[in-house]
Each structure stands twice: as structure tokens, then as C-alpha cells.
N, C-alpha and C positions, 0 to 999 in steps of 0.2 A: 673561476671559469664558469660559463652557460651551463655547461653539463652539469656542475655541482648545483648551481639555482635552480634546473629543472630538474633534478633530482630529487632534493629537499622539500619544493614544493608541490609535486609530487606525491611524495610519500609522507608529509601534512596533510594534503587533500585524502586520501587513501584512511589514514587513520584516523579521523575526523569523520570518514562515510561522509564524505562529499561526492555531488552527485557530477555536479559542472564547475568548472575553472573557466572564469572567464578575464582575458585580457584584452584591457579596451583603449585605444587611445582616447587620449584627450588631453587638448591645450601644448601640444610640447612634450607631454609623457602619457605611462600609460596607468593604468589603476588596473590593482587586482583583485574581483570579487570569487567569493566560495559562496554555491548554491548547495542548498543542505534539501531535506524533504521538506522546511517548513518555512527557511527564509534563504534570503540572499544579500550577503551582507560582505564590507569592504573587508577586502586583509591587507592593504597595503598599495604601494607604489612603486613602479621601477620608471629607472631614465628613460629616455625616448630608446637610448643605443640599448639598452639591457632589453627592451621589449621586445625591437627588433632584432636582437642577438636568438633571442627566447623564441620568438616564433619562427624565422628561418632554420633554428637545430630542430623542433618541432616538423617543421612542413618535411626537413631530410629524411628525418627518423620515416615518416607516414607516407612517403614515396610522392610526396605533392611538388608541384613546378615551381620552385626558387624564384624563377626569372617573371613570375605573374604574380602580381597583386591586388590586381584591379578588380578580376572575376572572382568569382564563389570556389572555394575548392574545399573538397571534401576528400579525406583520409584516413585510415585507419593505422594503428601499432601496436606491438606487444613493447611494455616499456619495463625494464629489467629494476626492480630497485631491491632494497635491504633486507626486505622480507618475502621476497618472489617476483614473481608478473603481475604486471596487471594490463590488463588491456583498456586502449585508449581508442576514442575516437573524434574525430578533428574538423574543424570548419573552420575555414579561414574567410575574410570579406574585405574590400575595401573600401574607404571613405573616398569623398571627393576631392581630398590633398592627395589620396594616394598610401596615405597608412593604414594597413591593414589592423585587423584584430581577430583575434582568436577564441576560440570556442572549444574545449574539453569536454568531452562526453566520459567520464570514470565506468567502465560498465563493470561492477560490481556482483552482477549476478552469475559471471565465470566463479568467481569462488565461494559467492552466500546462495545456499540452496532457498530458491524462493517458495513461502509457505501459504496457504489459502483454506479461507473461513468454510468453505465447502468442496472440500476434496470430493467428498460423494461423488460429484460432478462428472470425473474426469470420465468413468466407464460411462459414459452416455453420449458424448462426444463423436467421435470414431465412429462413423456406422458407413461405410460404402467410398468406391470409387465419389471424385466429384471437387468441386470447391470448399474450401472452409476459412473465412477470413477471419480474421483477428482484429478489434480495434479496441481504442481506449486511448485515456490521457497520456501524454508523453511521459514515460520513466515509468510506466508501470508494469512493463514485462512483459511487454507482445512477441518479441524475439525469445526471448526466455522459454516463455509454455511453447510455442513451436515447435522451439528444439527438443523441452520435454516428452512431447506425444512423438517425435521424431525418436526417438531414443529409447521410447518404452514402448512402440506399436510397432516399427520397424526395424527393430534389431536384427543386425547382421543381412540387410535386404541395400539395394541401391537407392542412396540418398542424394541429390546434386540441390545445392543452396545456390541461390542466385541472391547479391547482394551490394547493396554503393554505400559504404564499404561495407566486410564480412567485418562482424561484430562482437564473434561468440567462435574462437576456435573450439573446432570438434574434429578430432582424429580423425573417426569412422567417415564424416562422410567430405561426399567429394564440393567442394567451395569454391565457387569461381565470383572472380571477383568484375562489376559494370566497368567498363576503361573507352570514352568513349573517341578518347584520340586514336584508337587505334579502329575502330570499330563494333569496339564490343558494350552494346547498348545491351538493355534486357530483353527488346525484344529477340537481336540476335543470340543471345543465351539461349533462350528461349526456347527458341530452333534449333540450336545445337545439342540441348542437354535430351531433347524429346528423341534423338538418334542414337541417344544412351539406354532408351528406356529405363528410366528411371521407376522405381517404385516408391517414389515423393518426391515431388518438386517442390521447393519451398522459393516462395518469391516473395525477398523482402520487402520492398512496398510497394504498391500498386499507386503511383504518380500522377499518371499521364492517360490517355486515352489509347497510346500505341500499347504501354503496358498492359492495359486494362484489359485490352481484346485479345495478345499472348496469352495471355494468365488465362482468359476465357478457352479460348483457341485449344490450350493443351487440357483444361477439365473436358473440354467437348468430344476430346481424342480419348477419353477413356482414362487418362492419369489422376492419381493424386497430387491434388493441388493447395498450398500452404502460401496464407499471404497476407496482409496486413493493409488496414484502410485507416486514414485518419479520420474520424469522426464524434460526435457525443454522443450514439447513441445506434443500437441495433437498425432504427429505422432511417436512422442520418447515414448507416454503411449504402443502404440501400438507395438512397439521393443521391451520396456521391456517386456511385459506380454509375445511375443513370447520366448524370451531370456528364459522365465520361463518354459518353455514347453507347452505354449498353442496353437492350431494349431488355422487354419483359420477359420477355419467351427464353433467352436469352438466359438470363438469371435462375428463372424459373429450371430450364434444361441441366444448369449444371452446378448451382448455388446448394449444396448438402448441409452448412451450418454457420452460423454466424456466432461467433464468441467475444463479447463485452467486457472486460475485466479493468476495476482497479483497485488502488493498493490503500485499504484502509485500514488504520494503526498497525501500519509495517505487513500486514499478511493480505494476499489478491482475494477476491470478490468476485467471483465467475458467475457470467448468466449466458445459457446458452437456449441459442432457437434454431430451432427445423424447420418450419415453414411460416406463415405468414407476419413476414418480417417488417410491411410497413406499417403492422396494424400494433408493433408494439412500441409502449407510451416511454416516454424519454426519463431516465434516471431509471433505478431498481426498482420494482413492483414492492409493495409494502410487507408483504410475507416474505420476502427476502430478506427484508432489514429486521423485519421479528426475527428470524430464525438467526442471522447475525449477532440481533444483540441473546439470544438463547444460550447460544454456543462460546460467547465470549466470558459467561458468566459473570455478567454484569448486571444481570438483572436478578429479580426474585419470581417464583414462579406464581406468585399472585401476580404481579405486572405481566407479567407474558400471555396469563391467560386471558385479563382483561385486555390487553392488543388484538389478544388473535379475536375473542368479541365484535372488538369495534369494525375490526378488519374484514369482518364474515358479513355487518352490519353495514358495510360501502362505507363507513369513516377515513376521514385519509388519515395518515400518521400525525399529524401537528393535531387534529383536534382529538386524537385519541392520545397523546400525551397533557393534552391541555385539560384533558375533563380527570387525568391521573392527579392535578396538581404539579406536573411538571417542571422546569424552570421554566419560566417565561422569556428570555431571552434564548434560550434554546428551542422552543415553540415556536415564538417570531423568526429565528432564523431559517428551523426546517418549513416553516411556511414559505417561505420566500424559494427556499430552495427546490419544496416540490413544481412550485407555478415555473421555475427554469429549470427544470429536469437535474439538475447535479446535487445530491446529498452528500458527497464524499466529507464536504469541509464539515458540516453539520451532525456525521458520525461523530467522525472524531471529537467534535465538542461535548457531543453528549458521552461518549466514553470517558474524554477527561476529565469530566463532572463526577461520572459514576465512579470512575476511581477514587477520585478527593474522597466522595462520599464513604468508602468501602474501608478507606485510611482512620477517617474519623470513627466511623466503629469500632472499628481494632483497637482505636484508644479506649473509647470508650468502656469496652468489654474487660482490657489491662487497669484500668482506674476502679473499676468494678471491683473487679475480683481482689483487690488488696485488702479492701475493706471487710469483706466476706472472712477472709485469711484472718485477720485481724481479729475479727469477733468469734470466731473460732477458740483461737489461743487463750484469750479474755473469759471464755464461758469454763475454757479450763482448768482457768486461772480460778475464779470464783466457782468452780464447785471444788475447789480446792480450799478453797480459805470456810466455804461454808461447813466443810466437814473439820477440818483442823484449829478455825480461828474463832466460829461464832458459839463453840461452848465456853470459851473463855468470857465472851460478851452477853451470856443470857444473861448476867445481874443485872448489866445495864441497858434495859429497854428501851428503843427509840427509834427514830427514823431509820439512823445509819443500822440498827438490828434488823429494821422491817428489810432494809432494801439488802441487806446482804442475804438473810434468810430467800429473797425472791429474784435475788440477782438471774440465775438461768431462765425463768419466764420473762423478768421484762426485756433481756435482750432479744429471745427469740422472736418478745413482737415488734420489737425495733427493726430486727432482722428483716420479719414479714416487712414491716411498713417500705423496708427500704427496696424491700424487689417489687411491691406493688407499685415505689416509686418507676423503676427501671421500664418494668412494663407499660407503664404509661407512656414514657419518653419516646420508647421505641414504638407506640403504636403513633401517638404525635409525629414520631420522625418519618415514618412511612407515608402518611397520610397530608402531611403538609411539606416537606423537605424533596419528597421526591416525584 
């Protein structure tokens, strides 16, 4: 049966921490890819009939139109499996035959508490009536921290989420959902939820231009206003929204904070700005990424301080790892990646280095120490045999006499010679390895 296939794959996707399930046709049938944080790759194929079986029980569950294929539909579900709920969210498209494909959103963040390299953050946020947008790369929990600062600054107060689709149920507040066959666009939310008085509006994304001036419209009335912009960057939020038609003054009158965030090695990244928002420079400022790699404990505090140096000295990041002895294909790449504003990919590279590196220690430290243990046992061995064995052997004088009588002194310089070795290694390994 469809239900047991969409069940299954499902609750693989789920356990796997997949992020997107995607089914696509092609040629006659359809392929099924799983999107992970770091790749996207095939899982399989179904018939033409089993795709189309699969996305029609899909589009029912999410409350979408059967009878259309041809346009964009977008829906939301809670989807019941083996180990609880999970909630889903849905896109459907169709090609120029006429067969559609499907898009899975897993949102994940209903049941994993999402964690971040600078919670500090969070109390500095929140300061006044007004606007506060959210942006950042797709999947990295713009919806998420919303709800957070909704849930922790407005508890037990009136909350109304405008949404296409609601993404993230929340009991406490009140959720309506964009449905535009009927009439209910955002901007008509809008207007309806402001005759709630709401004490937060959250608007889940600001689209359009009609959106964009709603959203403006209810920060200008005095509300709190929550919302979300796609863009790279605190000053790319600031392009779009004019892009939409919103003038200066405008922004100026009701724009309270602009908050940046994404997800690097599994935990958010938060940079938030108060005011002069086109004047800052694309990607994370480089004392942000020191403090990053500080708190990850990945670094040594010799490297951290020679950062923060270069850092005070106007160096950018790539040649303040490069004059470290750094990797050099780590350097080459955050070169590249400061000149286009995005370091996300080039974190993670250097953390997964720095891990290797922190592995190889470990060994190194365990391989150590046997030897130490070893020579230990041996010196007590030989000052064993020199007090019990070598009066039997003063008749006969000779090397093997000399060296047992001085067994504990030559190991202990062997001892010395060998941690003078280690220290070397480890000053060579800091100074050229990393």
C-alpha cells in the first residue's frame, strides 16, 4: 500500500536527519533523492504509478488541490509515524508533460532544541516596540529563533503567526494559516490580526512588496513585528526590502534589528545590528570567527592570541592564518571565501582539520605514555636485580657488571633524551602542522 511507502520513507528520512526528500520525475519514472546538511545524494526509484500514488496521498494529507498539477502548491502536515510526529512541509511543481514533483521540507527543529556558538547574544536582541527581521541561508533556523524569543520574551502575552504554511506548531499561540483562494493573503492577515492587538506579530516571510509594506504598516502602528527576509547578508536584508519599495525613512522609522544567523558544525551563529545596517560588510566580521573558533575549543591560546594581533593590526583572516603556517588549502579557500562574503563552508573545513589534528594528539599522548610505563617497571626491575643479583656477579668484572651496577642512571637519561624528543615534535607540530 502508498501509506506503508510513505511511511517507511519517511521514517528513514527522519532517522537519517534528513533534511529534504525529494521526488522527481524523469523519463517514465520517478527518482528519490535524500538531502543531508552536507550532500544530496540518490536513494532509489519508484514506478511512474507509485510516484504519482506517493505524491497525491502527500498533497491529501497537507490539504493541497488533487485536481492541479500544473501550478506551485505549497502545504503543510503533521505526519504520524513509529516514533511520534514529525512535521512536514510540501511543494509540489509541474513539468511541461504535466508530471508533477515533490519537495519535502523534514523540519526537525519541533523536536531538536537548536544550539548556538554565542548565546550571549540572545539578551541584546529584544530592546523595543518595532521591526526585527531574520535572515540567513535556507535550513538554518530563521523560523526556529523566532519562535524562541517568542516563547521566552512573550510568555503568556498575545502571539498571532501569519504563515504559507505554519511550520512549527506551537499550542500557546494563535496560527493562521495564507489560503489565497479564499482570500486570505498576508496582507489580509495582516489587517485582521492587528484587530487582535496582538503583542507579536510574526510574519513568516516577507515575499512581495504588498507583504513588505503590511509588515511595515503594523511596526509603524506601534506593534511587534517578527519576520524573515531571504538574503546573504545584514546589508543584502537591507537591498531587498528597498528592492520592495520601501524607502529610507521608512526603515529607518520602524527597522529595531536585523539578525543574520547560520548553522556552523550543527550549532547557529548569530550577528545582530541596531543601526547602520548598509554599512556592514558581507560574511561575519573576523572577531566573530576568532571568538567562534575560542569557544569551540579548537584552538590553542597561543593561536587565538596571535588572531586577535593580526585582527587589531587590520589583517584579514586568511593572511593571519597564513603568516600561522596554516593549511594552505584552508587559507586559499577562506581567501576566496572572504572576497564573496560566505565563510560558512571554510569554518567547517578548518574545524574538520582541527579535529583530525586534536585525534592525532590523543594518539600521540597514548603511544607516549606506554613507553614512560614501561621504563618505570624496568628501573624496578633493575634496581631489583642490582641489590639481589650483582653481588653474586662482583667476581666477575665487565661490561655486563658496569652496566647493571648503573642500569637506573642510564635509563633515566634515555628517559630525559626521550621527552626532550617529544617536546621537540610537539614544538615542530605547532609551528609547522598548524
Amino acid at each position: 500500500m502508498i501509506q506503508v511507502l510513505a511511511k517507511n520513507l519517511l521514517q528513514k528520512a527522519v532517522d537519517q536527519m534528513v533534511h529534504d526528500l525529494y521526488l522527481v520525475a524523469l523519463e517514465g519514472k520517478y527518482s528519490l533523492y535524500f538531502r543531508t546538511a552536507t550532500e544530496r545524494r540518490f536513494e532509489g526509484e519508484l514506478s511512474l504509478e507509485q510516484g504519482q500514488a506517493l505524491i497525491a496521498h502527500m498533497k491529501f494529507l497537507s490539504g493541497m488541490n488533487l485536481g492541479e498539477s500544473r501550478r506551485v502548491q505549497l502545504g503543510a502536515c503533521t505526519y504520524i509515524l513509529d516514533k511520534g510526529e514529525q512535521r512536514l512541509r510540501l511543494s509540489t511543481v509541474g513539468d511541461f508533460h504535466g508530471q508533477e514533483s515533490l519537495v519535502i521540507r523534514l523540519l526537525h527543529h519541533q523536536q531538536n532544541q537548536l544550539h548556538f556558538w554565542n548565546s550571549e547574544i540572545f539578551n541584546t536582541i529584544i530592546g523595543g516596540r518595532g521591526l526585527y527581521l531574520f535572515s540567513g541561508p535556507v535550513g538554518s533556523g530563521k523560523t526556529s529563533l523566532m519562535y524562541k524569543f517568542a516563547r521566552e520574551h512573550f510568555k503568556k502575552q498575545q502571539v498571532i503567526c501569519i504563515e504559507d504554511p505554519v511550520e512549527l506548531v506551537e499550542t500557546e499561540f494563535l496560527q493562521l494559516q495564507v489560503n489565497k483562494v479564499i482570500g486570505n493573503d498576508y496582507d489580509a492577515l495582516i489587517k485582521l490580526s492587528l484587530r487582535h492587538r496582538p503583542d507579536l506579530l510574526i510574519v513568516g516571510e516577507i515575499r512581495d512588496s504588498q507583504t513588505a509594506k503590511a509588515v511595515l504598516r503594523a511596526s509603524l502602528t506601534g506593534y511587534t513585528v517578527f519576520s524573515t527576509v531571504h538574503a546573504r547578508s545584514i546589508s543584502g536584508v537591507i537591498a531587498r526590502l528597498k528592492e520592495l519599495g520601501l524607502s529610507d525613512w521608512e526603515l529607518q522609522s520602524s527597522l529595531q534589528r536585523v539578525i543574520y544567523q547560520r548553522l556552523i558544525a550543527g550549532k547557529g551563529l548569530l550577528v545582530c545590528e541596531k543601526e547602520k545596517f548598509e554599512e556592514w560588510e558581507p560574511g561575519f566580521h573576523l572577531s566573530e570567527i576568532i571568538d567562534f573558533l575560542e569557544r569551540s575549543g579548537l584552538k590553542e591560546a597561543y593561536f587565538i592570541s596571535k588572531m586577535r594581533e593580526g585582527l587589531l593590526n587590520g589583517k584579514s583572516f586568511s593572511g593571519i592564518l597564513a603568516k600561522l603556517n596554516f593549511y594552505e588549502d584552508v587559507v586559499t579557500q577562506l581567501s576566496l571565501a572572504e572576497s564573496h562574503g560566505n565563510v560558512e563552508y571554510t569554518l567547517g573545513l578548518i574545524e574538520e582539520k582541527l579535529i583530525r589534528v586534536l585525534n592525532i594528539r590523543k594518539k600521540l599522548v597514548q603511544v607516549a605514555t606506554y613507553p614512560i610505563v614501561l621504563l618505570a617497571f624496568l628501573i624496578f626491575i633493575m634496581l631489583g636485580l642490582k641489590k639481589y643479583l650483582l653481588p653474586q656477579l662482583e667476581e666477575n668484572k665487565g661490561l655486563a657488571t658496569y652496566a647493571i651496577q648503573n642500569l637506573p642512571t642510564l635509563f633515566l637519561g634515555w628517559l630525559f633524551s626521550l621527552f626532550v624528543f617529544f617536546y621537540l615534535c610537539r614544538y615542530y607540530w605547532k609551528k609547522k602542522l598548524l
